[in-house]
Structure formats: structure tokens, C-alpha cells
N, C-alpha and C positions, 0 to 999 in steps of 0.2 A: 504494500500500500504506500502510496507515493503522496506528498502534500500537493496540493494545488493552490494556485493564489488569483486573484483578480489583480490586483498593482502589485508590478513586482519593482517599480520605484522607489518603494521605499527598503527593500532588501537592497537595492545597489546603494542606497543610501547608509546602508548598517555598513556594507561591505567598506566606503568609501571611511567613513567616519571610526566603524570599530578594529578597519584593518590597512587601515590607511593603502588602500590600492583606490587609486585616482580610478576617474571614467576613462583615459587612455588606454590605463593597463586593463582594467575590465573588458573593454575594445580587442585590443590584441591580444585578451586570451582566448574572446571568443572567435575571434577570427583562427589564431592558433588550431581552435578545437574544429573548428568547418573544415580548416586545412586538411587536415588529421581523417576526418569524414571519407573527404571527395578524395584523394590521390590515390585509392586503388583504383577508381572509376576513370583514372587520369594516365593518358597513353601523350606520345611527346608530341604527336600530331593532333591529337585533342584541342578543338576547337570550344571554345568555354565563354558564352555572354553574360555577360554582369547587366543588369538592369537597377542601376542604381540610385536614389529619391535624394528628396533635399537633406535629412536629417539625418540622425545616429546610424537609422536600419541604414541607411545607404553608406556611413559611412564605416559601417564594418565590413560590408562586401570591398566597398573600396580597399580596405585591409587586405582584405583575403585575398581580391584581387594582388597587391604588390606580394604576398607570400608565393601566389602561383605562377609568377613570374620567372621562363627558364625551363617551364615546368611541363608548360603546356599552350596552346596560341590563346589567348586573352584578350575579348573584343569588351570595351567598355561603352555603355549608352546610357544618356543621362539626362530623360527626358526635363527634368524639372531644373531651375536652377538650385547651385547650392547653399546650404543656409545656415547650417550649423555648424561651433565652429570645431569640430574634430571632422566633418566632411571635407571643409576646406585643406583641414591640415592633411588629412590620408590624401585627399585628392594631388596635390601638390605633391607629397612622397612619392604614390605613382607617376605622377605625370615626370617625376624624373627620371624614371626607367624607359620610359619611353623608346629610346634614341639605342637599348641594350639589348633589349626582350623583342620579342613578336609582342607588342602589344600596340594595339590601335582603338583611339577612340571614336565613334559613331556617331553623326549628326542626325541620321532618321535610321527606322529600322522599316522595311518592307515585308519581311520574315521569306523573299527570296534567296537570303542565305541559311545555307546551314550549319545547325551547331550541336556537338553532342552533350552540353550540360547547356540548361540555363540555369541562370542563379537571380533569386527576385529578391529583392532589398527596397523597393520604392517605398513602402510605408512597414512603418514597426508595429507595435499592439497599444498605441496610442490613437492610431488614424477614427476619425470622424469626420463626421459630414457626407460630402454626395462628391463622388465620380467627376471632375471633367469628363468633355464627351471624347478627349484626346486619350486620357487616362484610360478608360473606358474603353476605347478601341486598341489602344496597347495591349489592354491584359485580355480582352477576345482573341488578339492576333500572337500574343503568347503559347496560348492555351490551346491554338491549332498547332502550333511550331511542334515539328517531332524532336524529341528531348529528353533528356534524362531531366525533370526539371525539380530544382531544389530551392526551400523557401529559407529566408533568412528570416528566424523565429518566429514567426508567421505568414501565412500565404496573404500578399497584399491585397486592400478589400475587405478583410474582414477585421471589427470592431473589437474592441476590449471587451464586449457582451458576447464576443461568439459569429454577429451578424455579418452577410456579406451584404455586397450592397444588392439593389432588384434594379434590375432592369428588364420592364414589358412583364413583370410579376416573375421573371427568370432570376435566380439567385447567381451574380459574378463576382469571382476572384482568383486570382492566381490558382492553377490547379497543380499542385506538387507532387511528386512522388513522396519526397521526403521534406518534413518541417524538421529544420535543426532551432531549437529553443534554448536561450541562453538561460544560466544557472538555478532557474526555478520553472516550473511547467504552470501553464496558464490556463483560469479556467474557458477562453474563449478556445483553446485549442481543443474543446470536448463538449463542445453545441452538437446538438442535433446539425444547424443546416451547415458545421466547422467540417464535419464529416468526411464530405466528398470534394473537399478543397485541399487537405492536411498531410493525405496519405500514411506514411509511415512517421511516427514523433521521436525523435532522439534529443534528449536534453547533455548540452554538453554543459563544464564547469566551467567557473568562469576565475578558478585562483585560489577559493574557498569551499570545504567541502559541505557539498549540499547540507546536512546537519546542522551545519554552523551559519550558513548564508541562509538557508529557510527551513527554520527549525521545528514552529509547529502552526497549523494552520486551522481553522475550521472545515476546509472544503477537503477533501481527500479523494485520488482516487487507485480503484479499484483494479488491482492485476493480478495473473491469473494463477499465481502462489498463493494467494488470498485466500485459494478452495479450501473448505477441510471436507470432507465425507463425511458422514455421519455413520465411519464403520465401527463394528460392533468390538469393544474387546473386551466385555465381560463374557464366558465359557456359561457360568450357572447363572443361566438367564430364560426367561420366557417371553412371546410375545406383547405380553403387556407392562415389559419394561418399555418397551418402545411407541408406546403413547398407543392413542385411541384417536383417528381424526371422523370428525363428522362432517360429510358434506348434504348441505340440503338440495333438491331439485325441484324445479319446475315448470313452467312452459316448455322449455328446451331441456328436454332431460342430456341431449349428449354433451352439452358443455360442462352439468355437475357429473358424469360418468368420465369423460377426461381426467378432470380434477384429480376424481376418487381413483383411478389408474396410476396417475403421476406418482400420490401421495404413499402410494402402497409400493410403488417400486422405488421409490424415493428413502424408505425404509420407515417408516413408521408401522408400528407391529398389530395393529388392527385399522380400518378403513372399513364407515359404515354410510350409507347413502340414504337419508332421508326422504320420505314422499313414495310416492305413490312411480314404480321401476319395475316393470312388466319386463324388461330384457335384460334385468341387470347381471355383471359381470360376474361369473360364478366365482370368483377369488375376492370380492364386496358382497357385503354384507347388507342386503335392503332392512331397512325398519320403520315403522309409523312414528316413532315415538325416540328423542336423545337419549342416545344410553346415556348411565349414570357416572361409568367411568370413561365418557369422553376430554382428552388434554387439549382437542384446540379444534375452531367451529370453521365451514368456509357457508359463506352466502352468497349469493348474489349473480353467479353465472347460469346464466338463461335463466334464473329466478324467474322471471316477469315481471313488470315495473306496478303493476297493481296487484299480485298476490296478496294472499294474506296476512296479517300483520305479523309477527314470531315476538314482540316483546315478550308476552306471558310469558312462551313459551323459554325465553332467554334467559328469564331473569335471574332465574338465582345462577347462570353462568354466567355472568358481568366479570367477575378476578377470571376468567379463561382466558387464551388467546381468541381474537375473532377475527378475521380474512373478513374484506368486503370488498365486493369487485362488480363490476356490468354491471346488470339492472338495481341493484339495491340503491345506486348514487339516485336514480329517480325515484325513491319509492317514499311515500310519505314519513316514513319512520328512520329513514339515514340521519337526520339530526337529534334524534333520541339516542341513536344507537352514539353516537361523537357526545353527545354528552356526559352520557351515564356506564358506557364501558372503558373499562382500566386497560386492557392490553390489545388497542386497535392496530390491525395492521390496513392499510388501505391501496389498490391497485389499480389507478385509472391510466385509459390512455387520454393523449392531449382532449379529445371531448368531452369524456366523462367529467376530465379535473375542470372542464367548464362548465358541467352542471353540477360541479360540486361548491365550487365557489361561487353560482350564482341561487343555491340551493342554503347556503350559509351567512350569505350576507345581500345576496341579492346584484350580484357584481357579475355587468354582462361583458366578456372580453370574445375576441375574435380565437380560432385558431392561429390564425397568426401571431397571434399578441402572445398566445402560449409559447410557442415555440420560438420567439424572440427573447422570451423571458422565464425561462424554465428553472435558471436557478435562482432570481428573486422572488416569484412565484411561489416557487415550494419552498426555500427561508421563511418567508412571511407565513406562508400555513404553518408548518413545521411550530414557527416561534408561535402561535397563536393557540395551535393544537399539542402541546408539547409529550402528549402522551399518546399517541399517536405517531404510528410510523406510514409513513408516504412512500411508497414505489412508483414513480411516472414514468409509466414508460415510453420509449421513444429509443432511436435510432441508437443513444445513448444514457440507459437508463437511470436516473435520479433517486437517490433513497434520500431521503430528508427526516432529519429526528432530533427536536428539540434545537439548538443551535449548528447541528452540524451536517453537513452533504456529502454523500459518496455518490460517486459516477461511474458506472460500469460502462467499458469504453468496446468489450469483447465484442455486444450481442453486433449481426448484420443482418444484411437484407433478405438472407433465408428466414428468418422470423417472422416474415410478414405473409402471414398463412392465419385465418381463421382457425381458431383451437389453441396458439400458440399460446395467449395470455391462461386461456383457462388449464391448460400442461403448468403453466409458470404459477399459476396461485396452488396446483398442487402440490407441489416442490417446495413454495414457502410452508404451507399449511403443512404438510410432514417433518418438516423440521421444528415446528412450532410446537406439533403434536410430541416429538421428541425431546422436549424442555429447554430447545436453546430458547434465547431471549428476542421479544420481537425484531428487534436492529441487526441481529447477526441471523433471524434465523430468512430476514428478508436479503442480507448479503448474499448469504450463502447460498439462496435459492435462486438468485438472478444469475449467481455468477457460476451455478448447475446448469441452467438454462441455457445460458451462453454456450459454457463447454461443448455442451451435447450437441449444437445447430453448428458449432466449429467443426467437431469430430465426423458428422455426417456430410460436412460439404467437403469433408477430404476425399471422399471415396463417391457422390453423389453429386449429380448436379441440381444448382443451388437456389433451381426452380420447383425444386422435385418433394422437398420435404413436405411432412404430414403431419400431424399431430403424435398421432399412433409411432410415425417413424421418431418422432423424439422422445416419445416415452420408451422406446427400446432402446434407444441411446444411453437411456441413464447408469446401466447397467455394465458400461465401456469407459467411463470417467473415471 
């Protein structure tokens, strides 16, 4: 588990002041560290573009630039004038190799040449505001160039929130292979729409070791050492060491028949299905009625948004764990249940969390709005709900609990299959059921989730998964 930060301004500023390494040498180490990157990718004929901005970001490729000089051919373009003043100074250090190296600087770029690395620097993880149309058609005509291409700690374009900018409702920014990020990982590099612009993330140092330059954070995220199993290693043991999960069913009985699937192969040591299951799973257990030694409850997948009410029926399980997910967010009694139960776990995607929060307070936001704002969104809940654990999912899943965020950065676009959230509430709810605690036992079931949609697209193509193919997955983790 790694820290993440929103401004990591003020870590160069600890760095600057508690270790006295200036912004120069912070510069050239992380240029240092890009060098160190790219030079296996780097042959003597290697032709290499710099696209370098007015500020900092531009002025460490300028760096890196004069390190790969000698090295490899070095074409520099510099759309914007420069403006700060370590661009001036790199730039000038270059510009006097000039007349020694292959190195040439560029008035326009056409993208009729070719180049085997691009390298983007034009804006850092500070950039806001809106695109020139100039700007704008550089990183379109980027983004077609064939290229190994590499972002200098962020792909340009995209905001300190993660956002890229829209154009014609299209999201644009530099498209990288690889984001090299300097001495602390940022939370804009792990947006939903950061995603498909970021590629592969490598944080290099910058002088100071991570520990000491960013030491502890609120936001965290999630990798994939992270897993633990929930394997067994008591011998004298029975199944009802391993919990009792209940899931209820309704309108839609195969999304609570998932669940209870998931949950059972997930390891928890009994799994029973509530309601009225004509075809149910000979290894689940149908019942009318909550067994008595149930450890942790799931609602709400294919529930139906006007079923019946289950408070009665709840109440003296209020201290259990309780999963709520799909239809419960619309049901008249979701704000009873946020009240009056102690150990909620909650799992919407971007819509849901919109009819949760206008369900709670009356607060109507777009999809958009969600997924521009997924980590202040679920801070604010989080802080408001503090008992109360939040799952959002999305391309990059959100757990939110009390003051703090983890980001699961594994899950992809094989996940996007009908079934797949109701597999993933199983997975939590069996860990649940199995006594870990709501916050790990939602870690550790998003980051099962993941695994399994990983392990099947190695062997499977990555349009092909199922529900059922992920619940047999679980079992290869």
C-alpha cells in the first residue's frame, strides 16, 4: 500500500527546507531518475522528441533532455514561451550542447516526422483552465504520432483532480504509455477518466527516501500485495467457524444467487438465500426466515426498489455487518437503515451514489459531476457517514471510511459485464461473514475481485468474461 497525495508542493517544500536540497537539485534528480527509465528503450540512432511547456514540467525534460545528449538524436519543441526561471536556466545549459550532440530545436511540428520516444512535459499536475485551440491540436497530433510515448509526471491535460480536459464531450490529453511521477504518487494519476491517458505509473525519487519525503497521508493506494486470503489455518475446525452469510432475494433472484455463489466460494462456511428460490443452488441453502447464527447480511441486488420493508425483520441484527447495494439505494427505508445500523458496508456505482446523495440530502448532481469528483464526493460522505464504509465503484475503485480513501487501481474493463458488482458484494459479504472488519473486509474483497478479472484475461479474451467465469476464478488466487 502506497501513500497518495493531492499537492505534493508542499513535500518539495519539506524536502527543500528539512533537507536542504534546492528545486534545482530536486530537478536533476528527477530528471536523473527519467534518464535511468528510458536508456534501455534508447539505441544510438534513437530519435527522441521533447515537447517541452513554459514551467518546471518542461523544465525537467529540458534536463533530461541535456543528460541524453550523445546518447541518442534529441529533437526539442517548445510550443509555449518560457517562463520559469529553472526552464530558462536548463534551457540555456542545452542550448549549449547544441553545436556537440545531434541535437536540434523545432519551430512547428507537423508529426511528418518520425520519432521513437516522445516525451510530454508541457504542463505539470498544477495545469488548469481550458486548452488553447493550438495546444489542443498538438496533443491530438501527439497522440496519433506512433511512439513509444512517455509522460513527464503527468500526461498533459489533465488537472490536479484527475480531469482531462472535453472536447465535443471527448475527454483529451496526452496518451502515455508510461507516467514517470516524481517522489510522491498523485491522487489525479488514479481518476476514473486518469485511466486511459496514464498507462503504466513508475514513481521515481527525487534524493529523499519516499518514507521520509511522504510519510503518511490520508488517501492510500491499493497494490496487489495488499491481498491476504482468507485461508484457513486452524486443522480443529468446523464450518461455522467461518461465518454464516445471508443473502436476501427478490424481483431478480439471479443477482442475490451470484452473491450467495461468490460468498460460498469466497470461503465463508455457511451461505443461506432468503425469499422465496425455486432453482436455488444445491450447495445454498434456501430459507423463509434469518437464521439465528447469521455473521453478516447482503440486501439489495435485484431486491426490487419497492419490496417489502425488512426493518422488523432486521432489527435486533443492527451490531451485524450489513452489505447494501442496487435497488435498496431507492427503497424507502435506505435512510433508516444509514441511521440506525452500526457496521454498514455500502456499494454503488456512479448512479446509485447519485441516488444516494440525493436520497440523503436531497443533492441532485450529474454523472459527470460524479466522476469528476469521486474523491471529494466520497470524503464528504465518508466524513459525514463515519460509520459507514463506501465502495464506488468505477474504473478505479474508491473505498472511503471515516477520514480516509483507498483506490484500487487493478480492477479493468473486463469488469464491465452485468453480474460483476453482484460477484463483488459477494466477496465482500464473505469476508464480512468471516469476522474481518468492515474496511478490510471491503479491501480485500475489491482487491479478490480485481485478481480474478486479471487472472482470466490472461488466458481469455477480455470481452468474454461472465459472472459465473469469475466466481470460478476465485478459486486460482
Amino acid at each position: 500500500m502506497k501513500n497518495l497525495f493531492i499537492n505534493t508542493s508542499l513535500l518539495d517544500k519539506v524536502a527543500i527546507d528539512k533537507f536542504y536540497l534546492s528545486s534545482e537539485i530536486l530537478m536533476e534528480n528527477a530528471a536523473r531518475g527519467m534518464r535511468e527509465f528510458i536508456l534501455p528503450y534508447c539505441k544510438e540512432d534513437s530519435k527522441i522528441l521533447f515537447v517541452c511547456g513554459s514551467g518546471d514540467n518542461g523544465a525537467d525534460c529540458l534536463a533530461l533532455a541535456r543528460m541524453l545528449c550523445g546518447k541518442c538524436k534529441i529533437t526539442i519543441f517548445l510550443p509555449l514561451a518560457l517562463k520559469s526561471t529553472l526552464s530558462l536556466l536548463q534551457f540555456q545549459r542545452l542550448k549549449n550542447l547544441e553545436s556537440h550532440y545531434h541535437l536540434k530545436f523545432i519551430q512547428t511540428l507537423d508529426g511528418k516526422e518520425e520519432f521513437d520516444i516522445i516525451i510530454d512535459g508541457v504542463f505539470g499536475i498544477g495545469f488548469k483552465g481550458e486548452l488553447s485551440k493550438s495546444l489542443e491540436n498538438l496533443l491530438i497530433l501527439l497522440n496519433q504520432m506512433q511512439a513509444l510515448k512517455i509522460a513527464c509526471d503527468i500526461p498533459s491535460g489533465i488537472d490536479k483532480e484527475g480531469n482531462p480536459r472535453f472536447i465535443q464531450n471527448q475527454p483529451l490529453a496526452f496518451r502515455a504509455n508510461f507516467t514517470l511521477t516524481m517522489g510522491a504518487l498523485k491522487t489525479a494519476l488514479f481518476s476514473d477518466y486518469a485511466k486511459d491517458f496514464v498507462g503504466e505509473i513508475l514513481l521515481l525519487p527525487l534524493g529523499v527516501e519516499e518514507n521520509l519525503f511522504a510519510p503518511s497521508s490520508p488517501f492510500h493506494l491499493l497494490e496487489e500485495k495488499d491481498f491476504k486470503p482468507p485461508f484457513r489455518a486452524i486443522n480443529n475446525c468446523n464450518k461455522g467457524d467461518f461465518g454464516h452469510l445471508s443473502v436476501f432475494i427478490g424481483e431478480k433472484r439471479g443477482a442475490g444467487i451470484l452473491a450467495a455463489l461468490a460468498g460460498l466460494r469466497m470461503g465463508a462456511g455457511l451461505v443461506s438465500i432468503i425469499g422465496e428460490c425455486p432453482n436455488c443452488p444445491i450447495e445454498i441453502m434456501p430459507t423463509k426466515n434469518l437464521p439465528s447464527n447469521t455473521t453478516a447480511i447482503l440486501l439489495g441486488m435485484g431486491y426490487g426498489r419497492n419490496s417489502p420493508s425488512l426493518l422488523k425483520t432486521l432489527k435486533s441484527y443492527r451490531e451485524i455487518p450489513l452489505l447494501l447495494d442496487a435497488d435498496v439505494f431507492y427503497h424507502k427505508d435506505f435512510k433508516v437503515f444509514l441511521k440506525n445500523f452500526t457496521n454498514l458496508v455500502l456499494t454503488p456505482h456512479p448512479k446509485e451514489f447519485i441516488t444516494i446523495l440525493k436520497q440523503l440530502n436531497n443533492k441532485q448532481i450529474s454523472i459527470d459531476e460524479v466522476q469528476k469528483n469521486r474523491i471529494p464526493l466520497a470524503l464528504e460522505f465518508s466524513q459525514n457517514y463515519p460509520h459507514t464504509t463506501l465502495v464506488l465503484k468505477g474504473a478505479n475503485t474508491i473505498i472511503a471510511r471515516g477520514e480516509e480513501i483507498f483506490i484500487n487501481p487493478l480492477g479493468s474493463n473486463i469488469l464491465a459485464k452485468g453480474g460483476s458488482g453482484d460477484v463483488l458484494a459477494g466477496m465482500i459479504g464473505s469476508y464480512l461473514a468471516q469476522g474481518y472488519n468492515c474496511l478490510e473486509a471491503c479491501i480485500q474483497g475489491t482487491l479478490a475481485h480485481s485478481l480474478c478479472a486479471k487472472e482470466f484475461a490472461t488466458k481469455n479474451a477480455n470481452f468474454s468474461l461472465s459472472p459465473l467465469d469469475l466466481i470460478e476464478q476465485i478459486r486460482y488466487i
